[in-house]
BAKOL-599350 format. One record per residue: residue in one letter; x, y, z of N, C-alpha, C in turn. Coordinates in steps of 0.02 Angstrom, whole numbers, plus 32768, in hexadecimal, padded with zeros to 4 digits. Layout:
@type=a | n_u=X | n_v=Y | n_w=Z | ca_u=X | ca_v=Y | ca_w=Z | c_u=X | c_v=Y | c_w=Z .
...
end
This chain:
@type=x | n_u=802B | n_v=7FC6 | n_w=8000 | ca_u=8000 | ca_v=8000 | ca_w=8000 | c_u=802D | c_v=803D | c_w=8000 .
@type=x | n_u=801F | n_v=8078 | n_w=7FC5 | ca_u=8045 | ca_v=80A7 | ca_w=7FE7 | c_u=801D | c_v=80F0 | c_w=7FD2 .
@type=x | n_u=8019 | n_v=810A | n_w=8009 | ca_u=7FF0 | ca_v=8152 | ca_w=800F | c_u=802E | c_v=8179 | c_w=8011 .
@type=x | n_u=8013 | n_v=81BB | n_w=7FD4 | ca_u=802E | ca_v=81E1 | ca_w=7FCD | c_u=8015 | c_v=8230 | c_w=7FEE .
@type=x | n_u=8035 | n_v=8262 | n_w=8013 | ca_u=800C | ca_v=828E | ca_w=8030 | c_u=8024 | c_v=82D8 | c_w=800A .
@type=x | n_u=800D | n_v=82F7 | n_w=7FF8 | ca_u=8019 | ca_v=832E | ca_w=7FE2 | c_u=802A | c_v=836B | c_w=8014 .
@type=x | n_u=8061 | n_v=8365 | n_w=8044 | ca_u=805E | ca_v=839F | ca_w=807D | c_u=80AA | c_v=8386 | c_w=8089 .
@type=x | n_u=80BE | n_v=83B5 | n_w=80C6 | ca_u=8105 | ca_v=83AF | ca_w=80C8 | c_u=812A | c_v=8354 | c_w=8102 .
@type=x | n_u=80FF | n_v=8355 | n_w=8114 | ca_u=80E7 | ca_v=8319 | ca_w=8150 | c_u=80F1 | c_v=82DF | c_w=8114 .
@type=x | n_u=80E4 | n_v=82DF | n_w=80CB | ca_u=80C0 | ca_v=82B3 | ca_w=80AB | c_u=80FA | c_v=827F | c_w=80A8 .
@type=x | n_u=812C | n_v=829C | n_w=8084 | ca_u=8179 | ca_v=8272 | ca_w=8087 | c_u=817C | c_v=8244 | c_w=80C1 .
@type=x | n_u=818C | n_v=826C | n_w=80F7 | ca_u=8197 | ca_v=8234 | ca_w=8124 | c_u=8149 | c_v=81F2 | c_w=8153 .
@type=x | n_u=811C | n_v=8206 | n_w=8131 | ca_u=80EA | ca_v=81DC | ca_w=8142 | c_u=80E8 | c_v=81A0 | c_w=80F3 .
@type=x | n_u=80F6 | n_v=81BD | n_w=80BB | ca_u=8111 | ca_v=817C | ca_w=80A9 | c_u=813E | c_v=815A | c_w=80A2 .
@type=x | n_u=8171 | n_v=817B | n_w=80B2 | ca_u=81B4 | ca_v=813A | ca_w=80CF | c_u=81AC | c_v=810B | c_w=8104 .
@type=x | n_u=816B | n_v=8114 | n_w=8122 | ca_u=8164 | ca_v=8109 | ca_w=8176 | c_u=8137 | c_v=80C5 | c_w=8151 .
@type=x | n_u=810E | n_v=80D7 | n_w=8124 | ca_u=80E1 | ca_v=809A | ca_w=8100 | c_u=80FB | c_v=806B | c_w=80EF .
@type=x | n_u=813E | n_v=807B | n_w=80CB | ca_u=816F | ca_v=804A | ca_w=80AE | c_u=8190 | c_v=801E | c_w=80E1 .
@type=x | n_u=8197 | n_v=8059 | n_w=8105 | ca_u=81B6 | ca_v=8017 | ca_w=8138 | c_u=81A2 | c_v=7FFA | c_w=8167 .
@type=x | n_u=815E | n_v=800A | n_w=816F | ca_u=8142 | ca_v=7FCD | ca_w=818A | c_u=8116 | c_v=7F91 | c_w=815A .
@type=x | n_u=8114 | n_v=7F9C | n_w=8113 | ca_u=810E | ca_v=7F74 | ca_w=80EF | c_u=813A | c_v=7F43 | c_w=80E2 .
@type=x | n_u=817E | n_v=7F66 | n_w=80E4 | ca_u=81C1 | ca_v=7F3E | ca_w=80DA | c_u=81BF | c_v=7F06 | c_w=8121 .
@type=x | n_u=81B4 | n_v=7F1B | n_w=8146 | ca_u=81BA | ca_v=7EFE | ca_w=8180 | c_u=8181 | c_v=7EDE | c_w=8186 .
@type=x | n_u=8154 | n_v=7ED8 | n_w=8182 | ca_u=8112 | ca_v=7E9D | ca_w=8186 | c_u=812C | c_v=7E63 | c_w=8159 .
@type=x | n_u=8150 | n_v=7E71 | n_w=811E | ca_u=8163 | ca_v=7E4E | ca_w=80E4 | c_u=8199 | c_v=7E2A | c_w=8101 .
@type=x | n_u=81BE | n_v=7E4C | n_w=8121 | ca_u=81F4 | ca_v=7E08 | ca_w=813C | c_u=81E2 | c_v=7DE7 | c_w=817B .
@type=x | n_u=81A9 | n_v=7DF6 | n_w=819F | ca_u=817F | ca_v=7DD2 | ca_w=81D0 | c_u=8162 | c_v=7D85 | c_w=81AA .
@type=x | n_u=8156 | n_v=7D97 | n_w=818A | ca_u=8133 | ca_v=7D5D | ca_w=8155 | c_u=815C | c_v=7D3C | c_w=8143 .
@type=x | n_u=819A | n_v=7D55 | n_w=8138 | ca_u=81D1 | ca_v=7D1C | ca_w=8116 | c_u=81FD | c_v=7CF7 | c_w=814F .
@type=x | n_u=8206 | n_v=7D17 | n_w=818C | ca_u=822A | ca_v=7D0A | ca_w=81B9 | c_u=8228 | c_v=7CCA | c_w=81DB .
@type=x | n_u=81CD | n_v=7CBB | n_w=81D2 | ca_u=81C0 | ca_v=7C6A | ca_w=821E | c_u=81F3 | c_v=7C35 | c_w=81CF .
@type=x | n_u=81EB | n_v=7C47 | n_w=8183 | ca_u=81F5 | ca_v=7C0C | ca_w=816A | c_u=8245 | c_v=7BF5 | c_w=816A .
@type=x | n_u=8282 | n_v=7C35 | n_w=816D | ca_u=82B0 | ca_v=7C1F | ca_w=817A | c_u=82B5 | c_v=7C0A | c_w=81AC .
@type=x | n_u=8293 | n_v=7C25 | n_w=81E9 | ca_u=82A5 | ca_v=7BF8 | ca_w=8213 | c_u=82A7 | c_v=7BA4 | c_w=8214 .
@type=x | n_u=8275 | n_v=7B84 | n_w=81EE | ca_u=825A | ca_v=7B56 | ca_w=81E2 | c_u=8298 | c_v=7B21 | c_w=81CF .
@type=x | n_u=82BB | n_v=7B59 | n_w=8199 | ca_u=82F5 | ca_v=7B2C | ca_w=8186 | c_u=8339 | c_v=7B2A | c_w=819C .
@type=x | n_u=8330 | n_v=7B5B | n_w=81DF | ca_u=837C | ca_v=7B4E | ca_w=81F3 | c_u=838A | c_v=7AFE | c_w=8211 .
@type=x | n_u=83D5 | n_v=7AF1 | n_w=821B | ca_u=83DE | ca_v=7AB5 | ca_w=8212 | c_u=83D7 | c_v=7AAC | c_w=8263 .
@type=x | n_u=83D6 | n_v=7A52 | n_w=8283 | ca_u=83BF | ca_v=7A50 | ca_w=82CC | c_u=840E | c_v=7A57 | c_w=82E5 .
@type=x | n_u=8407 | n_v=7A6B | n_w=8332 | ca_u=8449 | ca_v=7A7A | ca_w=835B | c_u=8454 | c_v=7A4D | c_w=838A .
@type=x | n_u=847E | n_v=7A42 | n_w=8398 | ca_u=8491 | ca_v=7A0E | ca_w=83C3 | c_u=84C1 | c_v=7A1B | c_w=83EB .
@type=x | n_u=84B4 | n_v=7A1E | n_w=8437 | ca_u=84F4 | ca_v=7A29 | ca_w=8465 | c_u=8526 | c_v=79F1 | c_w=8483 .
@type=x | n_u=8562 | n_v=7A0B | n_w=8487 | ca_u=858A | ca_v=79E3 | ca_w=84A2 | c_u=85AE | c_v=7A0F | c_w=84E2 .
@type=x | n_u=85C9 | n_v=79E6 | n_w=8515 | ca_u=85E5 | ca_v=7A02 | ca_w=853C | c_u=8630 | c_v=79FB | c_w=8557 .
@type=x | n_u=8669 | n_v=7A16 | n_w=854E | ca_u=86A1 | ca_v=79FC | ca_w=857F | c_u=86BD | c_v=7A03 | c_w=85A5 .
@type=x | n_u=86AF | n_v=79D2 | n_w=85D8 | ca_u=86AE | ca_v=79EC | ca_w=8617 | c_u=86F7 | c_v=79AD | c_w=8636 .
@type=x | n_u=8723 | n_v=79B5 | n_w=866B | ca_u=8756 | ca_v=799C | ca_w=867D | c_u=877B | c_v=7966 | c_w=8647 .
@type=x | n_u=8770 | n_v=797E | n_w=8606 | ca_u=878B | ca_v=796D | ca_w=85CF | c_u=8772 | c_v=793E | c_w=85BD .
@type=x | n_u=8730 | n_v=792D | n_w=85C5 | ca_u=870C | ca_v=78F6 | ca_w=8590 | c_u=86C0 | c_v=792E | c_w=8588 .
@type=x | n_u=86A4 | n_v=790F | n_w=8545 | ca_u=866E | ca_v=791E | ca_w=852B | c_u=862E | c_v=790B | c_w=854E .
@type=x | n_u=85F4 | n_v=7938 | n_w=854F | ca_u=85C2 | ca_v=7918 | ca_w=8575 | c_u=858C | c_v=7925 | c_w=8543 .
@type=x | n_u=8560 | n_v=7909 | n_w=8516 | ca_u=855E | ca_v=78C1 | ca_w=8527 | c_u=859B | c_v=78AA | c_w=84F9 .
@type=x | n_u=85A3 | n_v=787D | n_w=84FB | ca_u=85DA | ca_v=784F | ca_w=84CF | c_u=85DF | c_v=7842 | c_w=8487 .
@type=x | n_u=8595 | n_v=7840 | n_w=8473 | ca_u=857C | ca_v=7826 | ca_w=8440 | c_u=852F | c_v=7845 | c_w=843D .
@type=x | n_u=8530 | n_v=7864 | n_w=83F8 | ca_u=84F2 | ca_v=7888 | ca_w=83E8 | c_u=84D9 | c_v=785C | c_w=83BC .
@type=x | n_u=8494 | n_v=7850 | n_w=83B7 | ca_u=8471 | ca_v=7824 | ca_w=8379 | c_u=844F | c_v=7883 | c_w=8346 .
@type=x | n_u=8468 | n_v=787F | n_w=8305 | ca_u=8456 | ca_v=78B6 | ca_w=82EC | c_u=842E | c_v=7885 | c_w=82AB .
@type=x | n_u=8405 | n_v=78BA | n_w=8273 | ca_u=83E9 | ca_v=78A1 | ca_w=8248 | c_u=8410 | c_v=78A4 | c_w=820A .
@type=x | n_u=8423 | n_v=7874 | n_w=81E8 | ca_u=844B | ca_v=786F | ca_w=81AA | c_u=8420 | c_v=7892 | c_w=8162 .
@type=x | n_u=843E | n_v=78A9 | n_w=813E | ca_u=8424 | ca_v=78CB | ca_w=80EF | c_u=8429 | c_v=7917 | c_w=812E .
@type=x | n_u=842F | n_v=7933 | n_w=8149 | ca_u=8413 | ca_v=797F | ca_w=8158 | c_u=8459 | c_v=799E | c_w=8170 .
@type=x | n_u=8457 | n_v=79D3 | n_w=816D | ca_u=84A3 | ca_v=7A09 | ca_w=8195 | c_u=848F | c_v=7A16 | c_w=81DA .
@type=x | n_u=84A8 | n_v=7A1B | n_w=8201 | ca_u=84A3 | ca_v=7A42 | ca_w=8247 | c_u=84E5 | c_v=7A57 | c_w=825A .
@type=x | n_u=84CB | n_v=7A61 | n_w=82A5 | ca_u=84FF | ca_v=7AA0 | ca_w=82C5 | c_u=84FD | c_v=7A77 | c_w=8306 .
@type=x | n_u=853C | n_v=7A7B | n_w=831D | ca_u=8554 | ca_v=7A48 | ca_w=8356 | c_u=8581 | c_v=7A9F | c_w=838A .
@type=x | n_u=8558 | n_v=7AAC | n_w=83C5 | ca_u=8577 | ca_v=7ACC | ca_w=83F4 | c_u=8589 | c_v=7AB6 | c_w=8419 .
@type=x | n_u=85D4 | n_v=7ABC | n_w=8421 | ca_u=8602 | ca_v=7AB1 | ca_w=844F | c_u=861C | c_v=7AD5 | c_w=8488 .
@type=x | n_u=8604 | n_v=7ACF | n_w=84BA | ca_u=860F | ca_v=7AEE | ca_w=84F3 | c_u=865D | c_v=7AD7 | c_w=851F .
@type=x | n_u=86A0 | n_v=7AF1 | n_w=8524 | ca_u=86CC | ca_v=7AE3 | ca_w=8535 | c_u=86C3 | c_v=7B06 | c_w=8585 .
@type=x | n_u=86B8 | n_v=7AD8 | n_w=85B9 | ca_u=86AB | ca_v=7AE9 | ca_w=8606 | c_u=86E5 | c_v=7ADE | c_w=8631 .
@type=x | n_u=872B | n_v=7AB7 | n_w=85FE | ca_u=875C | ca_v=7ABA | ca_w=8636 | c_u=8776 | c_v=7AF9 | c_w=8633 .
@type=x | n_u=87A8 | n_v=7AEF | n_w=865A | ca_u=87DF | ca_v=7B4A | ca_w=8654 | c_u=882D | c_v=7B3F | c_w=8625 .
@type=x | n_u=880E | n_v=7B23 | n_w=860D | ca_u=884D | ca_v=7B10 | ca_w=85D4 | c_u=8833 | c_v=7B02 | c_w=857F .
@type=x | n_u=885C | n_v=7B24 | n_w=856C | ca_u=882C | ca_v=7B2C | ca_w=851D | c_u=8836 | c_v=7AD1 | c_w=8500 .
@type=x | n_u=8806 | n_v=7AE3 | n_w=84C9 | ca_u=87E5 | ca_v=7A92 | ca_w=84A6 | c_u=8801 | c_v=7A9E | c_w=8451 .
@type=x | n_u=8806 | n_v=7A59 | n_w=8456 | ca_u=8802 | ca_v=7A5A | ca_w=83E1 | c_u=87CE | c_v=7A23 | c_w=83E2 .
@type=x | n_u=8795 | n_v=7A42 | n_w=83C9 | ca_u=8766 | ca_v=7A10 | ca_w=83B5 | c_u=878F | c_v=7A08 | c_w=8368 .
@type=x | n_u=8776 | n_v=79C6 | n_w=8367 | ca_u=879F | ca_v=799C | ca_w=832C | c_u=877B | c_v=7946 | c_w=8304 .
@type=x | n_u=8778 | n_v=7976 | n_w=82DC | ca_u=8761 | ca_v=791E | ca_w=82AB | c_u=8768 | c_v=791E | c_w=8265 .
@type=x | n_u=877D | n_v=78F3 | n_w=825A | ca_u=87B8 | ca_v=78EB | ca_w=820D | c_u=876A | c_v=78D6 | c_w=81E1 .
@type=x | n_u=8739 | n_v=78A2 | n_w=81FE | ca_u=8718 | ca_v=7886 | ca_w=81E1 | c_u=86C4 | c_v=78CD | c_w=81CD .
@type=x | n_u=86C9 | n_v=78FE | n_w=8209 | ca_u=86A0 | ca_v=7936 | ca_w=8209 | c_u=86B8 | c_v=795E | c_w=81CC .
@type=x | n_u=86E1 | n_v=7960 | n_w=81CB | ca_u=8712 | ca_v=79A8 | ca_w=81AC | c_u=8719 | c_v=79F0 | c_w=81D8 .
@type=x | n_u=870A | n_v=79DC | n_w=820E | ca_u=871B | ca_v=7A17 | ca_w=8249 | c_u=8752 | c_v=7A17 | c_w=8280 .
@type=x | n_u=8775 | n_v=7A51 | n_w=8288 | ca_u=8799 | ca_v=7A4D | ca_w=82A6 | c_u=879F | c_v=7AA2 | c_w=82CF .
@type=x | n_u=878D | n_v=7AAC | n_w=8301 | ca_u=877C | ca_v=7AE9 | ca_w=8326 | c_u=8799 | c_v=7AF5 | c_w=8368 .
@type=x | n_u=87D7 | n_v=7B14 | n_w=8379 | ca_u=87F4 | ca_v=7B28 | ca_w=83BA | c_u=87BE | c_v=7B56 | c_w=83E2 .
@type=x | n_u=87AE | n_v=7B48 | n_w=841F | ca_u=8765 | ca_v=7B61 | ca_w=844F | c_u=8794 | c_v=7B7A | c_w=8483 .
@type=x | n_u=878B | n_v=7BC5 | n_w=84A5 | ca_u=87C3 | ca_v=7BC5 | ca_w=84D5 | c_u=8794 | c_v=7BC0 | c_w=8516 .
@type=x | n_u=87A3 | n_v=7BA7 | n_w=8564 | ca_u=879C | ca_v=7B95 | ca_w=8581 | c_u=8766 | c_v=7BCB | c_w=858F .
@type=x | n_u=8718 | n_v=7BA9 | n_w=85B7 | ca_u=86DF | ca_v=7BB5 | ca_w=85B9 | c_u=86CA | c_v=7BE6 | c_w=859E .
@type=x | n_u=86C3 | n_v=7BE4 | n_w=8544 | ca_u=86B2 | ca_v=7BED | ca_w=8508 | c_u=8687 | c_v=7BBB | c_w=84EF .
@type=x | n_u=8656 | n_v=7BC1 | n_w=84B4 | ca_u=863A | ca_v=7B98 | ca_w=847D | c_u=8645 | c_v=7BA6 | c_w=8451 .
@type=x | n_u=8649 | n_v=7B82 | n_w=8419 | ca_u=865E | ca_v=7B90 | ca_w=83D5 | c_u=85FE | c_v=7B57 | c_w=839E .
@type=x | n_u=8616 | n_v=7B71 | n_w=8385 | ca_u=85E6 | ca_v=7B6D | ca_w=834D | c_u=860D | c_v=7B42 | c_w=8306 .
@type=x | n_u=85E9 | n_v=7B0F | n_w=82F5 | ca_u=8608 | ca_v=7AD8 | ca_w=82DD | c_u=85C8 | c_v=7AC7 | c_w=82AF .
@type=x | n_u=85CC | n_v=7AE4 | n_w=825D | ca_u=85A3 | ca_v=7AC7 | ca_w=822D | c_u=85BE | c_v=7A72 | c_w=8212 .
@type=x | n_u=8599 | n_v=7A28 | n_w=8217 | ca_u=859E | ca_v=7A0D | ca_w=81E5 | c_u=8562 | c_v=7A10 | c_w=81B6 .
@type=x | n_u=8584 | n_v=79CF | n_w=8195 | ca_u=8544 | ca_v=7993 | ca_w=8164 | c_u=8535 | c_v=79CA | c_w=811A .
@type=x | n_u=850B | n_v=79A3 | n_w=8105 | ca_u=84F3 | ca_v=7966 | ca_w=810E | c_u=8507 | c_v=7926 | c_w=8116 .
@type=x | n_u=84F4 | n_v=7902 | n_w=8158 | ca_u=8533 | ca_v=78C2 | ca_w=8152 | c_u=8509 | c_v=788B | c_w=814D .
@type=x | n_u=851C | n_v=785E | n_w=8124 | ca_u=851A | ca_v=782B | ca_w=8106 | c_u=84FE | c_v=7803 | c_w=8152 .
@type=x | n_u=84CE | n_v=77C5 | n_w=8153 | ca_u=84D5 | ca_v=779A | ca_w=81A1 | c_u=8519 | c_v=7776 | c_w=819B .
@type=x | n_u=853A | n_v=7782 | n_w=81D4 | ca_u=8563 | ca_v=774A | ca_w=81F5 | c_u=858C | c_v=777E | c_w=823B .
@type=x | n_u=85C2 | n_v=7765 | n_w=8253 | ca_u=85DD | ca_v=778C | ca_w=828D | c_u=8605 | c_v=77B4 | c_w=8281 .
@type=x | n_u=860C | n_v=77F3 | n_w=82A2 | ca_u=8647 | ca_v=7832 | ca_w=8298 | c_u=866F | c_v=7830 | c_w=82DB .
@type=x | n_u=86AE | n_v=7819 | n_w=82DF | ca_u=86BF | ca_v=7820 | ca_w=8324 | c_u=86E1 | c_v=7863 | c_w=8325 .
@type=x | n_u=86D9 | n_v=788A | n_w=8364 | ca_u=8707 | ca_v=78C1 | ca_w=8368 | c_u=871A | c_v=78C1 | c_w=83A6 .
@type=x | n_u=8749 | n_v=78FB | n_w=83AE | ca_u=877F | ca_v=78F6 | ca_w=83F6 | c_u=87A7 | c_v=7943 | c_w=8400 .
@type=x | n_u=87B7 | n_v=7950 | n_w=8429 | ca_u=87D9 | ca_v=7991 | ca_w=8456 | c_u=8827 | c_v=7963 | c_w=8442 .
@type=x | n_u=8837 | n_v=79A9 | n_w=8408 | ca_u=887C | ca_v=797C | ca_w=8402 | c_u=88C2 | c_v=799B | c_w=8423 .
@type=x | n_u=88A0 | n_v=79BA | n_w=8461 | ca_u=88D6 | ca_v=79BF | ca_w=848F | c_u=88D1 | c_v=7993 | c_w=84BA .
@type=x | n_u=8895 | n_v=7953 | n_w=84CE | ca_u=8890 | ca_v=7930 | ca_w=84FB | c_u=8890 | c_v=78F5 | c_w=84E5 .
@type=x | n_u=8895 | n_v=78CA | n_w=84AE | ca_u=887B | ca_v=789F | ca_w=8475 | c_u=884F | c_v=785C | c_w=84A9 .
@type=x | n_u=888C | n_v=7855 | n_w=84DE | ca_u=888C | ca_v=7815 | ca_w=84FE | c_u=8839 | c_v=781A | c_w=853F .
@type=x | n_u=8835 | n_v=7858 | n_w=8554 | ca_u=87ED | ca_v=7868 | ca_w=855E | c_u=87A7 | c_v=786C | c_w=854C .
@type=x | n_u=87B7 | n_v=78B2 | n_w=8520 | ca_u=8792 | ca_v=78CD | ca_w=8504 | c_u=8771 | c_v=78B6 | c_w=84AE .
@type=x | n_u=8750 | n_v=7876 | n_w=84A6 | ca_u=8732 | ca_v=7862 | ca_w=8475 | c_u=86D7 | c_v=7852 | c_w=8485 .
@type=x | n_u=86C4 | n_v=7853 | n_w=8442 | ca_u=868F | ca_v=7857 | ca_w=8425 | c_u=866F | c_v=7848 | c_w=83F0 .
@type=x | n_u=8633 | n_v=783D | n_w=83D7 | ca_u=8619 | ca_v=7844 | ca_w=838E | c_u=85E1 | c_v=7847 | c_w=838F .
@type=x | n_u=85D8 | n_v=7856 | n_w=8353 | ca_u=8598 | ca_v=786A | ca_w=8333 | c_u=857B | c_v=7827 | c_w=830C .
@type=x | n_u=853D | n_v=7826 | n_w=831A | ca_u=851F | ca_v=77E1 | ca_w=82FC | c_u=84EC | c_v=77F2 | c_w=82D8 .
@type=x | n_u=84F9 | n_v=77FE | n_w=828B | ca_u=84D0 | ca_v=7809 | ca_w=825C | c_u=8495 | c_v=77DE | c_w=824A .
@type=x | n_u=844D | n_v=77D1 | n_w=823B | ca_u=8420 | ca_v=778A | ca_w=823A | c_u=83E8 | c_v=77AB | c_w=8208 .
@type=x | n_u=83D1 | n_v=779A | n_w=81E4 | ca_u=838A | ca_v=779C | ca_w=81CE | c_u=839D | c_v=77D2 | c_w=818B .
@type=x | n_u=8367 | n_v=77D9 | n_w=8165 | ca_u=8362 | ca_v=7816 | ca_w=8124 | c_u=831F | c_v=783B | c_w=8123 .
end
């Protein structure tokens, strides 16, 4: 809709139209991206192992794996088979895009701790 006013007021009452047209318009578009962001999944490391150990995630889709590093000593999340590899400094999270991954297991690990700190991801279903 746009009303035009013939007075000095008029200018700025239709820029004011626009933008709340503009803005109703990205109201409408907004619930559907949400729709498609990818699912998140937390992890935690805490006295140098992962909590939980092992995530069951859904295979064919991308997500986002947050990593919360809770000791006081920085982390390398690490997985050759993910393709991620992210230094977290001590009680920090980092933000970790995969996938789409194929089903089967992703192991990963804090590769300052190796002999601790392991994990994976358990891809299942399409």
């Amino acid at each position: 809709m746009r009303v035009v006013c013939n007075h000095v007021g008029g200018i700025s009452m239709q820029l004011h139209l626009l933008g709340v047209t503009a803005l109703a318009s990205l109201m409408a578009v907004a619930p559907s991206a949400q729709a498609d962001d990818p699912p998140t999944f937390r992890l935690t490391l805490k006295n140098h192992a992962f909590s939980p150990a092992e995530i069951d995630v859904p295979a064919g889709k991308r997500l986002v794996l947050v990593v919360h590093n809770a000791d006081d000593t920085p982390a390398e999340f690490e997985s050759r088979e993910l393709g991620a590899e992210k230094v977290i400094s001590a009680g920090r999270e980092a933000l970790i895009r995969v996938g789409p991954l194929a089903a089967g297991r992703y192991p990963f690990a804090d590769e300052f701790h190796q002999d601790q700190a392991r994990g994976a991801l358990i891809a299942a279903g399409e």
